[in-house]
C-alpha positions as CSV (number, residue, x, y, z in Angstrom):
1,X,22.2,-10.6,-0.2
2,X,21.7,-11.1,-3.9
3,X,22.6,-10.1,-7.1
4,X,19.8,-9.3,-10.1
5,X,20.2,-9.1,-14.0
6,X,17.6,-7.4,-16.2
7,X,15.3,-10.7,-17.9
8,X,14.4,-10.5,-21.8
9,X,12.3,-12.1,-23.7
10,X,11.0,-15.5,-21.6
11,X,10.8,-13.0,-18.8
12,X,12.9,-15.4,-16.6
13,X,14.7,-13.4,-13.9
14,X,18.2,-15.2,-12.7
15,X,18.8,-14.1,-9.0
16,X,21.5,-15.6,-7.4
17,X,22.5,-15.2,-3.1
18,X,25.3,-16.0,-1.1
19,X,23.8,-19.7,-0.6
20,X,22.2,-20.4,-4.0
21,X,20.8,-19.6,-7.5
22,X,17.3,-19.1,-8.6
23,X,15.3,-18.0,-11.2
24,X,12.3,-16.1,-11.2
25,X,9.5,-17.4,-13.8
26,X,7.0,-14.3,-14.4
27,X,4.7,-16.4,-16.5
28,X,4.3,-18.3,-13.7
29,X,5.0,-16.2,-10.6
30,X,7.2,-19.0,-9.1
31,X,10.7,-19.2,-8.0
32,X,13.0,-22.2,-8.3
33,X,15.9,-23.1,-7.5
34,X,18.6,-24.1,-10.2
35,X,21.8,-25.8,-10.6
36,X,25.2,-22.8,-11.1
37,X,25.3,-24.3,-14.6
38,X,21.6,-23.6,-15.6
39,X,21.7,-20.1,-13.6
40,X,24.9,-19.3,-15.6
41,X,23.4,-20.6,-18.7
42,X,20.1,-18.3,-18.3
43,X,22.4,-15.0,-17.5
44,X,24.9,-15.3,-20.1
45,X,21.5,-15.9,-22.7
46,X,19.7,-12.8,-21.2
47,X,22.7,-10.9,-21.5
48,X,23.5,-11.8,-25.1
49,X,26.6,-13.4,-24.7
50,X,25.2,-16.7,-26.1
51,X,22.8,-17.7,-28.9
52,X,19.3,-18.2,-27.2
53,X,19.0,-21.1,-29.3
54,X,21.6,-23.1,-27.3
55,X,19.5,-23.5,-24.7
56,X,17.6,-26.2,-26.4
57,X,20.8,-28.2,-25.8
58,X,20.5,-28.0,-22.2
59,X,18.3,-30.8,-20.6
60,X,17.7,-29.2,-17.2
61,X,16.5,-26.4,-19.1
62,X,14.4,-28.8,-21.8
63,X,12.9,-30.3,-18.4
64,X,11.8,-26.9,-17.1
65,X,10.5,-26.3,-20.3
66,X,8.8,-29.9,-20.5
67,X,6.8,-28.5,-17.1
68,X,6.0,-25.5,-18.5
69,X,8.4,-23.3,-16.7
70,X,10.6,-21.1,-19.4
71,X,8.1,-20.8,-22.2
72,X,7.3,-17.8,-24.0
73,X,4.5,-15.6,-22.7
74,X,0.8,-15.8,-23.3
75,X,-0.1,-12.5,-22.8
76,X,-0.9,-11.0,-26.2
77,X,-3.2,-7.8,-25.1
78,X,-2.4,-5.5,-22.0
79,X,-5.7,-4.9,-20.9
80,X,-8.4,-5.5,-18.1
81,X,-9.3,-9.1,-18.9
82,X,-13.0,-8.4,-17.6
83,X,-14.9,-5.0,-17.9
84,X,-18.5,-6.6,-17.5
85,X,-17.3,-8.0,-14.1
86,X,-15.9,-4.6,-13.2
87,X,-19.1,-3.3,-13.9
88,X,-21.6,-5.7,-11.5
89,X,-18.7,-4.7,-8.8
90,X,-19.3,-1.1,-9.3
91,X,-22.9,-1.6,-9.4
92,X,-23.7,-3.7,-6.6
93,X,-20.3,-4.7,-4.1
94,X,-18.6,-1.4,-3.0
95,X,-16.5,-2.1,-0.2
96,X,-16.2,1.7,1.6
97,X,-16.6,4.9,0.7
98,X,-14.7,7.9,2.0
99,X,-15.8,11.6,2.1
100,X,-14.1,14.8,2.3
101,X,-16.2,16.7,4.6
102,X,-13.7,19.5,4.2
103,X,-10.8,21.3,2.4
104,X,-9.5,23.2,5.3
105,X,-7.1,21.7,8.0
106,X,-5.5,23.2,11.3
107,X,-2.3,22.1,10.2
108,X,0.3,22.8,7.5
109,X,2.6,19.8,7.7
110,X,6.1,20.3,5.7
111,X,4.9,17.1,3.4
112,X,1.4,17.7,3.0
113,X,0.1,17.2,-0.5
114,X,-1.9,19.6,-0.1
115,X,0.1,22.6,1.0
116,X,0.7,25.9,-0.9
117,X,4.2,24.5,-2.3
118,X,2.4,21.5,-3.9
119,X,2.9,20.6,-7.6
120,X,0.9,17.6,-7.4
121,X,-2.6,18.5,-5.9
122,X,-5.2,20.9,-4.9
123,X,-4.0,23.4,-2.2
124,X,-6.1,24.0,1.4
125,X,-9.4,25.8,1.1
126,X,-12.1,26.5,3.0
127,X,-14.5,24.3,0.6
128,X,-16.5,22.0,2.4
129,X,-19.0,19.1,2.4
130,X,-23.1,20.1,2.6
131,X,-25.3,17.4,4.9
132,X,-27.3,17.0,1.7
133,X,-24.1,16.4,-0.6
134,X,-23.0,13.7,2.5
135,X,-26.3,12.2,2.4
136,X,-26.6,11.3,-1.3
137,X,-23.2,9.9,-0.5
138,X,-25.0,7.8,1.7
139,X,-27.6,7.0,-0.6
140,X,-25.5,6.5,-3.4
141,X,-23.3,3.7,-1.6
142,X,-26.3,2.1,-0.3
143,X,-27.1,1.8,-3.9
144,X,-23.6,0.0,-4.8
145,X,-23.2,-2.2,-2.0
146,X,-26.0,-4.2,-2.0
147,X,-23.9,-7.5,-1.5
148,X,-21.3,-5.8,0.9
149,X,-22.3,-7.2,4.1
150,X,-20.0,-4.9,6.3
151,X,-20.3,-1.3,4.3
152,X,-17.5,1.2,6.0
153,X,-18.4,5.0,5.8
154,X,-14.8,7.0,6.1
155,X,-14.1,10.8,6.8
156,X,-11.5,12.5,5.6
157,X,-9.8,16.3,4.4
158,X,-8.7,18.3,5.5
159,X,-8.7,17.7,9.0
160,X,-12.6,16.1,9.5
161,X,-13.0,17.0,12.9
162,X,-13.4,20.5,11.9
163,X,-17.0,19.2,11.3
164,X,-18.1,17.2,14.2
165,X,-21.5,18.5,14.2
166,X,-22.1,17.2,11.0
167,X,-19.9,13.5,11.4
168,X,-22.7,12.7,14.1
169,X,-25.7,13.6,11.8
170,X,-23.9,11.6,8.7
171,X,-22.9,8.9,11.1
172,X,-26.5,8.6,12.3
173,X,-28.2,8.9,8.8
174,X,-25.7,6.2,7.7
175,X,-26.9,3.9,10.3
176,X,-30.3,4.2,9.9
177,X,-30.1,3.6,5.8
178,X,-27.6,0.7,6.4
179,X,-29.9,-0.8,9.2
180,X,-29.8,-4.6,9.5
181,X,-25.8,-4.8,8.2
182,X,-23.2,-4.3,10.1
183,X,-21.4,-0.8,9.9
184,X,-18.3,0.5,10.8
185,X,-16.6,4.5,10.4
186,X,-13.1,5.2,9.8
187,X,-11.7,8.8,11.0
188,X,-8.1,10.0,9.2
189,X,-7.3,13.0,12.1
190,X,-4.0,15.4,13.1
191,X,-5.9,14.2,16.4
192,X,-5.3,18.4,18.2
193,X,-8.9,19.0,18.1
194,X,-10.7,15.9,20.0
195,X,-12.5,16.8,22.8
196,X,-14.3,14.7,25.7
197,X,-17.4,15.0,24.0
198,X,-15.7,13.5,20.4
199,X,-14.6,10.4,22.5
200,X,-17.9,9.8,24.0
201,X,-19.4,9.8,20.9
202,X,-16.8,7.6,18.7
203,X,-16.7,5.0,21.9
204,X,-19.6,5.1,24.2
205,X,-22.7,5.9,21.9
206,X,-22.7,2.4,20.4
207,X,-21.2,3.0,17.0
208,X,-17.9,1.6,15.6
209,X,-15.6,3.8,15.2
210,X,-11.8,3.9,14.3
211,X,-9.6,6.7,14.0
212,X,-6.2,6.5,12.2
213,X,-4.4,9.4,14.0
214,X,-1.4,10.8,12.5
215,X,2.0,11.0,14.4
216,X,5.5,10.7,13.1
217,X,7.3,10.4,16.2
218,X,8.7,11.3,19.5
219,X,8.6,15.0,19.4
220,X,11.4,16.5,17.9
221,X,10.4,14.4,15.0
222,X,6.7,15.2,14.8
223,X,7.1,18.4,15.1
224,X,9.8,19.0,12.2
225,X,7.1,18.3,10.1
226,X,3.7,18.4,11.5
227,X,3.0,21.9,13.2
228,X,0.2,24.1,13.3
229,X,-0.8,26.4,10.7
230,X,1.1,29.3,12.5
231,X,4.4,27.4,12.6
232,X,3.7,26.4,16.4
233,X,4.1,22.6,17.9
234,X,1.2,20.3,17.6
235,X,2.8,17.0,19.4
236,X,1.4,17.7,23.1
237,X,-1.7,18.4,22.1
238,X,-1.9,15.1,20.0
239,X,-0.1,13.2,22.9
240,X,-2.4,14.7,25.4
241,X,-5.6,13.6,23.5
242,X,-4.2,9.8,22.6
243,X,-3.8,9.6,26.1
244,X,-7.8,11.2,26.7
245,X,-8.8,8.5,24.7
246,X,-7.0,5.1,26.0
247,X,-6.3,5.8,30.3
248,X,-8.2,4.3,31.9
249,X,-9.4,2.2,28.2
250,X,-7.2,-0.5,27.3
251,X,-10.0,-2.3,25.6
252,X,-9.8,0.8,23.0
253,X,-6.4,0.4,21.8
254,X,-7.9,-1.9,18.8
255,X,-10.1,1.0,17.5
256,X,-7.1,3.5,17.4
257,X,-3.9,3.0,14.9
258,X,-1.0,5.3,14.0
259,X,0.2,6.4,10.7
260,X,3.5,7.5,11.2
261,X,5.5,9.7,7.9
262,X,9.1,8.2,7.5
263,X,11.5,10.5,6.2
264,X,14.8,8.9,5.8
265,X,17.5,11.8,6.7
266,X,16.0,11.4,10.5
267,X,18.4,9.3,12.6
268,X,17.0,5.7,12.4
269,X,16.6,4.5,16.1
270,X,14.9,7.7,16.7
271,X,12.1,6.9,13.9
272,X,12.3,3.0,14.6
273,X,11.7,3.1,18.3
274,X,8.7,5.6,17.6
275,X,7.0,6.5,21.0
276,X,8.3,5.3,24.4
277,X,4.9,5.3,25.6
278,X,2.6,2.6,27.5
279,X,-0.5,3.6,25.6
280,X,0.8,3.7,21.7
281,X,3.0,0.3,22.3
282,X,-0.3,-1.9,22.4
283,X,-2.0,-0.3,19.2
284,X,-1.1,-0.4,15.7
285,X,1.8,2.0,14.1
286,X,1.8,1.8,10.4
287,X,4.6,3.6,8.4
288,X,4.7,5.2,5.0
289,X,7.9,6.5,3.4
290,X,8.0,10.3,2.7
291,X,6.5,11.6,-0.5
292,X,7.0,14.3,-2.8
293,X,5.3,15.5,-5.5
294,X,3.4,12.0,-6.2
295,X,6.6,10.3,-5.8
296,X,7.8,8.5,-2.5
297,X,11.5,10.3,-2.1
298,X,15.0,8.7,-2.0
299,X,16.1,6.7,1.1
300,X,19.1,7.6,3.2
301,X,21.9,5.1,2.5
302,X,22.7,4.9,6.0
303,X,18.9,4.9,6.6
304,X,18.3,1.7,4.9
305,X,21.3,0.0,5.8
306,X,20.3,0.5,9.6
307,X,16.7,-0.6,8.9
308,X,18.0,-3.5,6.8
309,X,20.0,-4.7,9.7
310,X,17.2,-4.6,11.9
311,X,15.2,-5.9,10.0
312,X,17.4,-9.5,9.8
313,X,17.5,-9.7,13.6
314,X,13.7,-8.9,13.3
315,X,13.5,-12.0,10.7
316,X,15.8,-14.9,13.2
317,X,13.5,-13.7,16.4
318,X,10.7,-14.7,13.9
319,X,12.0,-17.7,12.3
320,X,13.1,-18.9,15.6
321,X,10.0,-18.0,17.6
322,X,11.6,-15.7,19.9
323,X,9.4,-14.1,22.2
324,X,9.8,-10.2,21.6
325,X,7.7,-8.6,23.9
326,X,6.8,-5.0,23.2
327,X,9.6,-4.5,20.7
328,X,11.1,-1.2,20.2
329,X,12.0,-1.1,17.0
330,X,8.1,-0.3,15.4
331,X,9.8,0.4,11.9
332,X,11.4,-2.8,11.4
333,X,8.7,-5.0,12.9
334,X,5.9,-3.4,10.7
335,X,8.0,-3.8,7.6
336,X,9.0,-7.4,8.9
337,X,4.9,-7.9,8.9
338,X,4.1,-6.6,5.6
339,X,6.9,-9.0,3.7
340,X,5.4,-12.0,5.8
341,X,1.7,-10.5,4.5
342,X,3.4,-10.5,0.8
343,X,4.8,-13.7,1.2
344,X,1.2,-15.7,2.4
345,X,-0.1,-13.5,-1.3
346,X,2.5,-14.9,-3.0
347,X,1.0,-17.4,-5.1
348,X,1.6,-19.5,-8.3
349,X,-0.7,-17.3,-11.3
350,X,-0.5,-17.7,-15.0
351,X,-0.4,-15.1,-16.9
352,X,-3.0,-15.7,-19.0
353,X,-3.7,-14.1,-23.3
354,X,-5.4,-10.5,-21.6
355,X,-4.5,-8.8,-18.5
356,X,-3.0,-5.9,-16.8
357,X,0.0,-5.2,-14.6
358,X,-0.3,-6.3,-10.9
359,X,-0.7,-2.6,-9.8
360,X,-3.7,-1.2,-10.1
361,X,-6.8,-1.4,-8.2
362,X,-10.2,-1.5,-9.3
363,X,-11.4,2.1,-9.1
364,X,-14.3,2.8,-7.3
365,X,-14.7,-0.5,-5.7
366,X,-12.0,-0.5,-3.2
367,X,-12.3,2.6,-1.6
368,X,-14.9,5.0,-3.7
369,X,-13.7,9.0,-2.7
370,X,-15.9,12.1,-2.7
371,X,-14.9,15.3,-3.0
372,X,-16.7,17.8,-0.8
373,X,-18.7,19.1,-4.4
374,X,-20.2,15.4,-4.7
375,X,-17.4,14.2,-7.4
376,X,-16.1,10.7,-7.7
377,X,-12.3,9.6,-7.1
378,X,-11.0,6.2,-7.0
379,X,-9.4,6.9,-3.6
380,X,-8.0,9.9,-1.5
381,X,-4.3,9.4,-3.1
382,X,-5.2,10.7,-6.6
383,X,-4.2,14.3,-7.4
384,X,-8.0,16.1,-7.4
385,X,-6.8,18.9,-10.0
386,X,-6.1,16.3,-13.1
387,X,-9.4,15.6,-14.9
388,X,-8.2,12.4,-16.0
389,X,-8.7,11.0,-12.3
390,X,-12.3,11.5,-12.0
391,X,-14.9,8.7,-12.6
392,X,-18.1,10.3,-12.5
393,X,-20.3,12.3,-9.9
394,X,-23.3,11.2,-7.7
395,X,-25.6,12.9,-9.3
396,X,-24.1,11.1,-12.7
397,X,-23.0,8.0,-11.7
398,X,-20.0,6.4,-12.5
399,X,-18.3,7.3,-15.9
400,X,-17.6,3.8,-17.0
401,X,-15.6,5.0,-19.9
402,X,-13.0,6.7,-17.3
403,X,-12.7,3.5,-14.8
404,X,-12.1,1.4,-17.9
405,X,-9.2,4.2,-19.7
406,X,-7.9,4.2,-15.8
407,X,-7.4,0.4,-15.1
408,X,-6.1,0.2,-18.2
409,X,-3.7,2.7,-18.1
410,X,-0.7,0.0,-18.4
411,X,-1.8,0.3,-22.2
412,X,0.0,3.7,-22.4
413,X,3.2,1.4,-22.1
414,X,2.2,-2.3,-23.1
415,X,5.5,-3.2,-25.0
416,X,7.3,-2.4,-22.3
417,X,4.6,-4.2,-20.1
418,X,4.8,-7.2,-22.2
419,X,8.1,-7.7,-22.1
420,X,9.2,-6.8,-18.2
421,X,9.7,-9.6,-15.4
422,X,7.7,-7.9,-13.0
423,X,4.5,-7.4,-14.6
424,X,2.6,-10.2,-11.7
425,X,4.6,-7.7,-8.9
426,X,4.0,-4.5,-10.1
427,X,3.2,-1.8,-8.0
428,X,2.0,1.0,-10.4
429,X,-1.4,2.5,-10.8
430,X,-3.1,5.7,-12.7
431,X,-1.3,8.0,-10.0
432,X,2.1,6.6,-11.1
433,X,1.7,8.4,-15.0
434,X,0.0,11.8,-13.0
435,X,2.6,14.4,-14.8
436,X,1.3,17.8,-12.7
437,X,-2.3,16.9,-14.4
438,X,-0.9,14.6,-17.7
439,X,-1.5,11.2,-18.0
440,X,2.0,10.8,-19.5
441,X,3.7,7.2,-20.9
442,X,6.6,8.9,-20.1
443,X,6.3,9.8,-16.7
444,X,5.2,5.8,-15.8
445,X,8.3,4.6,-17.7
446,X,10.3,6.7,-15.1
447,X,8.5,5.2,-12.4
448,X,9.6,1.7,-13.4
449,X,12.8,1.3,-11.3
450,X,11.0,1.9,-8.2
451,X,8.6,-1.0,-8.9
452,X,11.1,-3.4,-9.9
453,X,12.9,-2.8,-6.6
454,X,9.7,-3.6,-4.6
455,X,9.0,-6.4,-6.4
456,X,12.7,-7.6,-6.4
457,X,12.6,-7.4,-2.8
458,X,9.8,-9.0,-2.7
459,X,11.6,-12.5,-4.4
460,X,14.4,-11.9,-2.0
461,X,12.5,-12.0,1.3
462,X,10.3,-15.3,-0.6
463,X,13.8,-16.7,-1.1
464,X,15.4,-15.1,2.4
465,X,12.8,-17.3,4.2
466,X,13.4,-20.1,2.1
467,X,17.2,-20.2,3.4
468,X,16.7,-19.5,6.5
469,X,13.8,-22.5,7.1
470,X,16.3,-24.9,5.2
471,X,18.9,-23.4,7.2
472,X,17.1,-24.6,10.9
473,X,15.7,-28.0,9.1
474,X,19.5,-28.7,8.6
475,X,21.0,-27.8,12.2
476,X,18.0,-29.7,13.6
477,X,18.2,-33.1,11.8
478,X,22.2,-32.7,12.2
479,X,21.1,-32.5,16.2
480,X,19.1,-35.3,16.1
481,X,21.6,-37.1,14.3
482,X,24.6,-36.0,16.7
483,X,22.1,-37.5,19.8
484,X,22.0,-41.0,18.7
């Protein structure tokens, strides 16, 4: 629906759509709407076809500029604008923390990171996670979370339930060192080993527990992927336990989501339509595009233009309040709900003399990972075989030297940072410069493209909802008018 030119030097991006022309003001994270004059004025500047200078004979541009829209950037150091606050975060507010009680999993799923083909990460072992090792965990994040009022305790692998037995003794020790807050455990499962007595304990023993159970599909697309270690099907045991867990237990459909693997050379309705299955449509499904490497894969053309489709009927059921029932197209209605989650984010920010890049996350604090040895990751999506992804150990602590070279890995490429449009948008953390165990500049430049089509589409949905609201405020005051 729109058309986008490369911005330079004011970092003012022109965007212009079958019913209008905007700019983009990244100093400002705002877009507005402009005359074809202005728009034209702006692209033929950032494309060097005019002298810059002749803007200042422009006076809608000398008004913009008056209300401090097309100025110059600020931002004279790429760089974590706050390291002391980082550090009483790390010290006293983390929010989860997420242990690999083992290397080993049932499963060797086509995509896995972790399988014997991987570049990227560690392969499957049969390295695993001591009660002691899970109890300093336990220890150590009671430590670091003294003003997180709702601590979460995660398990992860490998496949976790491998070690039930020792998921009820953390689970338990947890509680009782976290007494007096309120608690809650997250379980990331292949789902083929639950058992009655796993359900009992997750749902009927008084904890709060929530399992995230992987599933790609109806069958024939689960199991092209995901498939037992000895090549077999896994889908009817999975199905078989989702359905152990929620007949007869509507009420536990909240504790239970999906997290289905996209991979674009499936046939779209087949991927979008997910599971025709009473149980699964009430509870959440959420999708993440196929990766490889470290690297999410190339879409399908067809792919995308199918889900792009749907995803514009999916957009006038919403603008128009129709009532869509169970709707079978999962795929577009999830990524309909994260563009209206970006849009309530999207907010009017400065960028101000120091900061960083919108990508990165504040390691440790958002969701603290520990390998099954005791060592500290800033989540489970890091590559665990490059040494620059480590932040300390829990006998240690953290190595506050490595979180501050890691959220400030946008340094490796400042001029580049500096200068680019979609530095308030950007998508890209540490794992984004991971070169097979190199922190390389390099290897983040070539990751660019990708971020600047997420945030592009980002400013096109913002400005897709604009039109489309203008567009019903129009036809209704024309139908009042038309009545009197």
């Amino acid at each position: 629906i729109s058309e986008m030119k490369e911005a330079v030097e004011m970092l003012v991006l022109p965007i212009k759509t079958l019913l209008g022309h905007y700019i983009y003001d990244a100093n400002r994270n705002e877009i507005l709407a402009v005359s074809k004059d202005l728009f034209n004025y702006i692209s033929e500047v950032q494309a060097g076809e005019v002298c810059p200078d002749s803007y200042k004979s422009d006076q809608e541009f000398q008004l913009l500029q008056s209300c401090g829209y097309c100025c110059d950037s600020p931002l004279q150091d790429v760089a974590y604008p706050s390291i002391d606050l980082l550090k009483v975060k790390l010290e006293r507010n983390l929010r989860m923390i997420t242990l690999q009680l083992t290397q080993s999993c049932n499963f060797r799923c086509d995509y896995c990171i972790y399988s014997e083909n991987s570049l990227y990460n560690r392969t499957h072992s049969h390295n695993s996670m001591s009660v002691t090792t899970a109890k300093h965990a336990i220890e150590f994040f009671k430590m670091h979370s003294i003003d997180n009022p709702n601590p979460v305790v995660a398990f992860y692998g490998g496949e976790p339930l491998l070690r039930f037995s020792e998921i009820k003794l953390i689970t338990q020790y947890a509680e009782q060192v976290f007494e007096g807050k309120h608690i809650s455990f997250r379980i990331t499962t292949n789902c083929s080993l639950l058992s009655e007595d796993m359900v009992k304990f997750f749902f009927d023993s008084g904890h709060e527990f929530y399992l995230l159970i992987s599933l790609d599909g109806p069958q024939q697309i689960h199991d092209k992927s995901r498939h037992y270690a000895n090549g077999e099907s896994s889908y009817q045991a999975v199905i078989d336990n989702v359905h152990m867990i929620l007949d007869n237990h509507p009420e536990r459909n909240k504790y239970i989501h999906f997290n289905a693997v996209v991979d674009t050379n499936n046939i779209y309705k087949t991927v979008s339509s997910f599971i025709n299955d009473k149980d699964i449509e009430a509870c959440d499904v959420q999708f993440n595009y196929l990766e490889r490497n470290g690297r999410i894969a190339p879409y399908n053309d067809k792919f995308s233009s199918q889900l792009n489709y749907a995803l514009f009927k999916a957009r006038i059921m919403d603008e128009r309040k129709i009532e869509k029932g169970n709707c079978s197209d999962r795929l577009a209605s999830y990524t309909l709900a994260s563009i209206n989650q970006n849009i309530k984010r999207f907010a009017p920010s400065n960028i101000p003399t120091k900061a960083i890049p919108g990508g990165p996350c504040e390691p440790g604090v958002t969701r603290l990972f520990v390998t099954t040895a005791g060592a500290l990751l800033p989540c489970e999506r890091v590559s665990e075989t490059t040494e620059d992804m480590y932040i300390g150990t829990l006998d240690s602590g953290f190595d506050l030297g490595q979180i501050e070279k890691m959220i400030n890995v946008s340094k490796l490429t400042s001029d580049s940072c500096k200068k680019c449009w979609a530095f308030q948008l950007c998508t890209q953390c540490i794992k984004s410069a991971d070169c097979k165990g190199v922190i390389s500049p390099d290897y983040k430049r070539t990751a660019c493209d990708n971020s600047k089509r997420i945030a592009f589409d980002r400013l096109n949905q913002k400005i897709l909802r604009f039109e489309l609201h203008r567009h019903e405020v129009s036809i209704t005051t024309a139908l009042k008018r038309n009545k009197r």
